[in-house]
Every structure is written in C-alpha cells, then in structure tokens.
C-alpha positions in Angstrom: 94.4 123.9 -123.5 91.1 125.7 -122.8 89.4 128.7 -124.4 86.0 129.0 -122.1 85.7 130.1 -118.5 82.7 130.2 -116.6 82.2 131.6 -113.4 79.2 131.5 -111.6 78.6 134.0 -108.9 75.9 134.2 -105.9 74.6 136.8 -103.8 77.2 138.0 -101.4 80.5 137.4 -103.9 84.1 138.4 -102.8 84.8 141.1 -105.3 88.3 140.9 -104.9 88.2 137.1 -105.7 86.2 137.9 -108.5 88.4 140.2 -110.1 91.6 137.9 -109.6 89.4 135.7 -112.0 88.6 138.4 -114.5 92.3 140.0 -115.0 93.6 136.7 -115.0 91.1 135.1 -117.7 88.8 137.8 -118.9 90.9 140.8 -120.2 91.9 140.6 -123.8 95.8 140.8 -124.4 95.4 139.5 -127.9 97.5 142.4 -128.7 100.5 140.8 -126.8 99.9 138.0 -128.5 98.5 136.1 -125.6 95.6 134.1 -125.4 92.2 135.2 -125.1 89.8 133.4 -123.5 85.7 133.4 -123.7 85.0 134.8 -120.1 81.1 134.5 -118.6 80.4 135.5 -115.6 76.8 133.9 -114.6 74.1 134.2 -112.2 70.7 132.0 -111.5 69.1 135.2 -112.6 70.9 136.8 -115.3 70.2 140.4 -115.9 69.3 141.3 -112.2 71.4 143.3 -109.7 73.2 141.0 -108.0 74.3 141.7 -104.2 78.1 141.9 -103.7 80.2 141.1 -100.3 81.4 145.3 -100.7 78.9 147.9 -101.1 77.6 147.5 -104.6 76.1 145.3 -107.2 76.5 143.8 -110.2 74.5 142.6 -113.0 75.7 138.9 -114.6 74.7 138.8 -118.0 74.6 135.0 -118.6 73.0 132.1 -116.6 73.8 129.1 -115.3 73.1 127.1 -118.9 76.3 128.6 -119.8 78.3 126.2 -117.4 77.7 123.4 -119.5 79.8 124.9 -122.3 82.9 126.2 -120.3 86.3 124.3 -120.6 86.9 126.0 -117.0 84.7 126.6 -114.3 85.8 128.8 -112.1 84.4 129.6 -108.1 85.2 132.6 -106.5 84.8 133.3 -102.8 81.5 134.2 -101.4 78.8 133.0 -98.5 79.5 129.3 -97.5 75.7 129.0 -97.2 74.3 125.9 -99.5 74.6 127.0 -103.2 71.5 126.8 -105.2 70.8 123.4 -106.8 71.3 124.4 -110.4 75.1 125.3 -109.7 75.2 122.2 -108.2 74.2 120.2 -110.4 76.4 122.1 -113.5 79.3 121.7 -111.1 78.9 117.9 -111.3 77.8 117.5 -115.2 80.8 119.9 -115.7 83.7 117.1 -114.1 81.7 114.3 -115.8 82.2 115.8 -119.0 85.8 116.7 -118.4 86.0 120.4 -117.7 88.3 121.6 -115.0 86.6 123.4 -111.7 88.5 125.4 -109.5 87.3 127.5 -106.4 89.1 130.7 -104.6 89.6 131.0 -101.0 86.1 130.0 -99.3 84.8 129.0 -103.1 85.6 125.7 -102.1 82.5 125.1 -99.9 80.5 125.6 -103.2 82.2 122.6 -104.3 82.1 120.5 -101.5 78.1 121.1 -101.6 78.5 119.5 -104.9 80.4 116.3 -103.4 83.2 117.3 -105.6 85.8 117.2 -102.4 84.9 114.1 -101.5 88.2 111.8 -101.4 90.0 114.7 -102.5 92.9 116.8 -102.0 92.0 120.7 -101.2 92.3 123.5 -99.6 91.1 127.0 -98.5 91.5 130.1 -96.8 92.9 128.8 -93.4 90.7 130.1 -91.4 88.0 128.4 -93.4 89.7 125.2 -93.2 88.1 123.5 -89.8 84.6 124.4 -90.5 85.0 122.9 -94.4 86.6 119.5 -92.7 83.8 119.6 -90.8 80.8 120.1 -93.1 82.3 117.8 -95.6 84.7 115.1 -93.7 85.3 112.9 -96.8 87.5 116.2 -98.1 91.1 115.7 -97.4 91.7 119.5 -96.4 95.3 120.9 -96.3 94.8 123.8 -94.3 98.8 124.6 -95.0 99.0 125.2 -98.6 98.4 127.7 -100.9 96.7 125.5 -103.5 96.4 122.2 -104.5 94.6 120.1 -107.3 93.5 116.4 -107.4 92.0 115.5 -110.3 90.0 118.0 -112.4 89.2 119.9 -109.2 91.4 122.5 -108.1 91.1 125.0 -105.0 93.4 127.9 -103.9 93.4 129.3 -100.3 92.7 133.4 -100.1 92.9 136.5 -101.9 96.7 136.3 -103.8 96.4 132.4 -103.9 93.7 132.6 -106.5 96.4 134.6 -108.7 99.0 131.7 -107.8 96.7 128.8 -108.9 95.2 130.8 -111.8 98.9 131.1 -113.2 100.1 127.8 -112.3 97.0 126.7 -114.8 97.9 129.0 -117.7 101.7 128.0 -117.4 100.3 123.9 -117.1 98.0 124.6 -120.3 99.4 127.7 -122.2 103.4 127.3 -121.4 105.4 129.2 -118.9 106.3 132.0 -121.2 102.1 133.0 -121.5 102.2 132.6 -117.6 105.4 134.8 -117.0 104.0 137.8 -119.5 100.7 138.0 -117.7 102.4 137.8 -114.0 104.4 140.7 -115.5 101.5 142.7 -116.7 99.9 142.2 -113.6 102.8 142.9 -111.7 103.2 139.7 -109.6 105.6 136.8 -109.1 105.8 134.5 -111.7 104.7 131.6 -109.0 104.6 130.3 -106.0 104.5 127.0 -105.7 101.6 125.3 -104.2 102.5 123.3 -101.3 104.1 126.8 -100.4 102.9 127.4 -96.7 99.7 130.1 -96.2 100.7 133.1 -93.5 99.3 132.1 -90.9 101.4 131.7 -87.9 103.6 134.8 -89.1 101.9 137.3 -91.3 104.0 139.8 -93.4 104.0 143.1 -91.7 101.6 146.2 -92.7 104.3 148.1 -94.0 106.2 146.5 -96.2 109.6 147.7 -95.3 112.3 145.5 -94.4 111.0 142.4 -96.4 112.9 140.3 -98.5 110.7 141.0 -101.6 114.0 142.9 -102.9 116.5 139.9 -102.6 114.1 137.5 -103.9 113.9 140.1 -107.1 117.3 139.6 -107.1 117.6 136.0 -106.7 114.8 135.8 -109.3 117.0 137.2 -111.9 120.3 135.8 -110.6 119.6 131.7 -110.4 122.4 131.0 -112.5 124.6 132.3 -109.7 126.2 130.4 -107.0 124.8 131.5 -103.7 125.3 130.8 -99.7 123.2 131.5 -97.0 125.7 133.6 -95.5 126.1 135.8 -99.0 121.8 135.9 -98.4 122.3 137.1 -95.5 124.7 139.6 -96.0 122.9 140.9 -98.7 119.6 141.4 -96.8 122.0 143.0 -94.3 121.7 139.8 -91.6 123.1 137.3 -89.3 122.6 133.7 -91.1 120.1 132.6 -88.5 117.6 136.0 -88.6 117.8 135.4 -92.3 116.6 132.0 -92.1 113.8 132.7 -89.6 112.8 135.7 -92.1 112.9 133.7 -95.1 111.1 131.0 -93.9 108.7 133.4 -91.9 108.0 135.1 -95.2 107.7 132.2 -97.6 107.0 128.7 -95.8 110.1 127.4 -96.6 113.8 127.4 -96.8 115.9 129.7 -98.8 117.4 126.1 -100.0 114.0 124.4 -101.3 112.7 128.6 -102.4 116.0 128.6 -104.8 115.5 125.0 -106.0 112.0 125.3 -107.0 112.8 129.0 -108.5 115.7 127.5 -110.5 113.5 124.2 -111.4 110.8 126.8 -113.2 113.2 128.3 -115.4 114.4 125.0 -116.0 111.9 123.8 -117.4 110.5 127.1 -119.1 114.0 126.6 -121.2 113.0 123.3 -122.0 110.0 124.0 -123.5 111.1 127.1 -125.3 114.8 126.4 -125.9 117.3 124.6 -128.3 119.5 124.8 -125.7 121.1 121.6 -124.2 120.1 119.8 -121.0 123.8 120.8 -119.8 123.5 124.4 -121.2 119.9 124.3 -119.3 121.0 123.1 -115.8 124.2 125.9 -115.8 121.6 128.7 -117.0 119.0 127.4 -114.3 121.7 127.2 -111.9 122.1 123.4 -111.3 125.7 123.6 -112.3 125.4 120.4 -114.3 122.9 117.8 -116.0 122.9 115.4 -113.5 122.5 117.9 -110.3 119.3 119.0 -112.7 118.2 115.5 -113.6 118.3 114.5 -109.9 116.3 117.9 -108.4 114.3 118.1 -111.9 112.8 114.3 -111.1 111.7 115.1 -107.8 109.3 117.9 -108.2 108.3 117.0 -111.7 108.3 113.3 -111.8 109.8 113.1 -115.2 113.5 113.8 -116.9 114.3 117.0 -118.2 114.9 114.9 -121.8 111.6 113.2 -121.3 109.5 116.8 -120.3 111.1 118.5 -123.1 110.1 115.8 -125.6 106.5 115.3 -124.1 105.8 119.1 -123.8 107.2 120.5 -126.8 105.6 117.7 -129.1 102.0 118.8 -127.3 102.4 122.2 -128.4 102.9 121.0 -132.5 100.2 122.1 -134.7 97.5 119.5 -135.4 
C-alpha cells in the first residue's frame, strides 16, 4: 500500500501522460471513500514556468528533494534527451530504498539513463522501442506489450497504457474494488492485461463505429454465461472467422484467452471481497466449476484461488 507519489517532470513533458498520472493518483475521491494519495509534481527548478510538449507551461511547485519521500515515483513521457543528474540519482536512491518507479510511454528512457532497465523486463511506446534497445542494450524490451513490471520498476507503453498500468497498481495495492470504482469514474475498462498486444500492426479505426467495444460491454457484464464463438459472432452481426480476425485485430488476443482473463479478474475480485465459496466463485466468474477455476486461476496467478483468498484477504486486516 502506498500513500505518496512523486512525479518529476522536465522541459518538454507529454501533457497528456501527465494528466493520466494526475486523475489516476492526484484527484481526491475521499468522498467515495477511496483513497487519497499525497500527489507532487516536481521540477529541478520549482516555482519556474516549465515548458510543455503542447503550447503552454506549467509551474511545478516542489523539487526534486521531494523524491526521496515518495512511496511511488512516477515518469511520464517527455524528451528522451539525458535527464538531469539529480533525477538520476533520486531515481536510483528511490529503488534502493524500496519505492516503486514506473515510467509512461517514452518515460522509460529516463529510467534507462538511470541504469534502472538494465537486466530488466520493459517496455514503451512501440515506436520508441528500437531506439531504447539500442541506447540501453542490457534492457530486455518487449516492444509487444502494453506494460510490464520486473521488480520495483514498472513501464507502460503510450498514452491509454499509462491508465492500464496505473490501475493494474491500485488493484495490486488497494484491491480490485478501489481499481474498478476509479476506471468507472474515469470511464474506462476496468483492465487490460499487460501482456495484452500494443496496436501496432492494426490500429483501431478513426471513427469508432463498427468496433466491438459494445460486445465486450456486454461480455463484461455477462462472464457467468456460457458463450461460443459462433453466438460472438452472431451477436457482433459476423461470420466466425471476420469475428476472430476483428477480435484479435482489436485486442491482441483471442476472444478465448480475452474471456478467460476477463472471468479470472472477477474471480479473484470475489475472492478478496466475498464469503462466497470457491464453487459459488468459479459459476459467478464463469468457470462452471472449482476445478475449471483452479486449473485457469493457477496459470495466470501462480497461486490457488483458496491460497489467494487467504494470503490477500489476511493483508488487508487491520494492524
């Protein structure tokens, strides 16, 4: 659990990356009765107007010093120049002391200045990824994904895949229910898993009509229902093959592994909020039956659902 974020911006920032950062971490829903968090955005030179990628500036109001107290340091995209050596150097006390870093979309080359890719898993925006293998070859860059973490360090490829990670850590930290009620006042999905493919090869279209955004709504509400490719595609108004070239065109992956993950969220969200039994979990979530759940539940979380339930439920009892 974390209470302080930190993020540290240079000239030339990606407002839009910066402001998945603040509405994720630095608006204060304390009336929803969700966390708040202590949110600081810092420059080298606090207090003066600081050049931003759009056509306006901003003024920081904290320095650099403040990184050293933040439970999360948090990188958003800007110029992949060399950062200056005092973020550098916070960036590195900051994992020796524990704190988690993350960057968004080309964020990550501020880390990789700091040697915190080396020998790790990460990502960034694909087109980014070549040059960051190249400036920093110890990296292990998956140009595919839409975020990854190894470690402390975490990095997200662009624009919506800073929301994605940002949620994944509030739901790892906080508890899926906290993570679900902020995607819903932002008005996004839940979550997309990480190892979900970036658009590159197939990007959506400008206009957004004749997506499957609809039916994934309505798979999204309807996991405990038993469901066919063929019923998919009938519902999307489809032959079976389009359908699965649109599916996977639109999401990186099958509509097979899209509903298992899906179903293996709410899975474990009903775990860690729920009395309900591990059979009563796997027919809400869908699995039909505890061992179906036990058997997909294992592979993407690397425990049992008794085991998760017991570990993350007793994490959350008062001190």
């Amino acid at each position: 659990m974390f209470r302080t974020v930190a993020v540290p911006v240079l000239p030339g920032v990606a407002p839009f990356e910066l402001g998945v950062l603040s509405e994720v971490f630095g608006l204060d829903r304390s009336e929803q009765g969700l966390p708040t968090y202590e949110f600081w955005v810092c420059a080298e030179r606090p207090g003066e107007p600081l050049p931003t990628k759009s056509d306006y500036d901003l003024v920081p109001r904290h320095g650099f010093d403040v990184l050293d107290q933040a439970d999360v340091v948090a990188v958003p995209a800007g110029p992949r120049d060399d950062p200056p050596r005092a973020l550098v150097d916070a960036l590195r006390r900051a994992v020796d002391r524990g704190a988690l870093v993350l960057s968004v979309c080309s964020g990550a080359f501020v880390l990789g200045a700091a040697g915190l890719l080396d020998d790790r898993a990460c990502t960034t925006h694909w087109m980014y990824a070549e040059e960051l293998q190249r400036r920093y070859p110890a990296a292990k860059v998956d140009p595919d994904v839409l975020f990854v973490g190894d470690g402390q360090v975490w990095t997200s490829a662009g624009t919506a895949a800073g929301i994605d990670l940002c949620l994944h850590l509030i739901r790892e930290h906080e508890g899926s229910e906290v993570a679900r009620a902020i995607a819903r006042r932002m008005v996004v999905p839940p979550q997309r898993t990480g190892g979900q493919k970036q658009f590159v090869e197939t990007p959506l279209p400008t206009k957004r009509v004749g997506t499957l955004e609809p039916l994934l709504d309505w798979l999204v509400a309807h996991l405990d229902e038993p469901v066919t490719i063929s019923s998919l595609a009938e519902r999307a108004n489809m032959s079976p093959r389009t359908f699965a070239r649109r599916f996977q065109a639109e999401t990186g992956t099958t509509p097979h592994e899209w509903l298992t993950s899906q179903r293996t969220l709410l899975a474990r969200q009903l775990l860690e909020t729920t009395d309900l039994t591990v059979d009563a979990v796997a027919a809400r979530a869908g699995f039909g039956n505890a061992a179906t759940l036990r058997h997909h539940f294992t592979q993407r979380v690397g425990t049992t659902p008794q085991h998760y339930r017991a570990t993350f439920r007793l994490s959350r009892q008062p001190a």
